[in-house]
C-alpha positions, 0 to 999 in steps of 0.5 A: 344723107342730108340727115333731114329727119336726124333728131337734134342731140340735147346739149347740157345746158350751159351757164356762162359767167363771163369777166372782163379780165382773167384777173377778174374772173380769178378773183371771183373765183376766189370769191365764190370758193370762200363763200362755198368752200365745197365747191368743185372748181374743174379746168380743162388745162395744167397752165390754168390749174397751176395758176389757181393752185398758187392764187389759192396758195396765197389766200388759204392753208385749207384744202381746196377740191381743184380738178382737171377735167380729165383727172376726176370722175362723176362719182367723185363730184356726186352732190357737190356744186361744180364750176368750170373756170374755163370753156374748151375750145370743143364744145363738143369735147365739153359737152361729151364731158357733161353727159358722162358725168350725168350733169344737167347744167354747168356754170363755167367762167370765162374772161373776155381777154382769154385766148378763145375769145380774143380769136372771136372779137373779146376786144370788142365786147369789152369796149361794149361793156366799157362804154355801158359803164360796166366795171373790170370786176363786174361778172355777166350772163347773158344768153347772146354772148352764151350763144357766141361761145357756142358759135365759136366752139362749132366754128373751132370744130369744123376747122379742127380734124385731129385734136393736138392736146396741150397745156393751155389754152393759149397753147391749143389754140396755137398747135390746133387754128394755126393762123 
């Protein structure tokens, strides 16, 4: 009925490491993977997964552990250290995921010029950050723009009745919020 007495379903917590730029956050990516070369990095579309395959393509012969989201089980990621290298536009979508695989928290990378905050105002937060004297490079967290994340998955939710899958973000956004 109006779901008064409905118990709130916990959520896994979510970390949000957020660049300025893509180039930014790619390049930490890099960073982080050289310094834990075990590390797990997950993406939810090809685009973006090919794109890191050919920037580790360039830095390294060694195997890097690169996965799609709906290509690796839990059992496959049993004590490793995962990260995300982007959000999906359904946060229910990725937070069905993280229970599925018994997570209880989950560090995911975003850029503030990628397609799902360009839709939410990413322009400006990086002037913000621009005038605070942040630098391209300069990784934050910050529990306010974790909570805009959240805000616009659900806002993407409510609009989206039938998921349109496609192979970028960009692309999601498109076939799934038309203008």
């Amino acid at each position: 009925m109006f779901h008064l007495f409905k118990k709130k379903e916990e959520s896994v917590k979510v970390i949000d490491r957020i660049w300025m730029s893509q180039t930014a956050k790619w390049n930490g990516i890099l960073e982080l993977w050289k310094k834990d070369q075990e590390i797990v990095i997950i993406t939810w579309f090809n685009a973006t997964q090919h794109h890191l395959e050919t920037l580790f393509a360039k830095e390294t012969m060694s195997a890097v552990s690169l996965f799609l989201a709906r290509e690796i089980h839990s059992a496959q990621l049993s004590g490793k250290k995962i990260i995300f290298s982007e959000h999906h536009p359904l946060r229910k979508k990725e937070q069905d995921l993280f229970k599925r695989w018994q997570l209880n928290e989950v560090i995911v990378h975003s850029a503030l010029d990628e397609p799902l905050f360009q839709r939410f105002g990413g322009d400006k937060i990086i002037g913000v950050m621009k005038q605070m004297g942040m630098q391209e490079d300069n990784m934050i967290e910050h529990k306010m723009i974790s909570n805009a994340i959240v805000n616009a998955q659900e806002k993407i939710e409510a609009k989206v009745l039938t998921e349109h899958t496609a192979s970028s973000q960009q692309e999601w956004i498109e076939r799934n919020l038309p203008a």
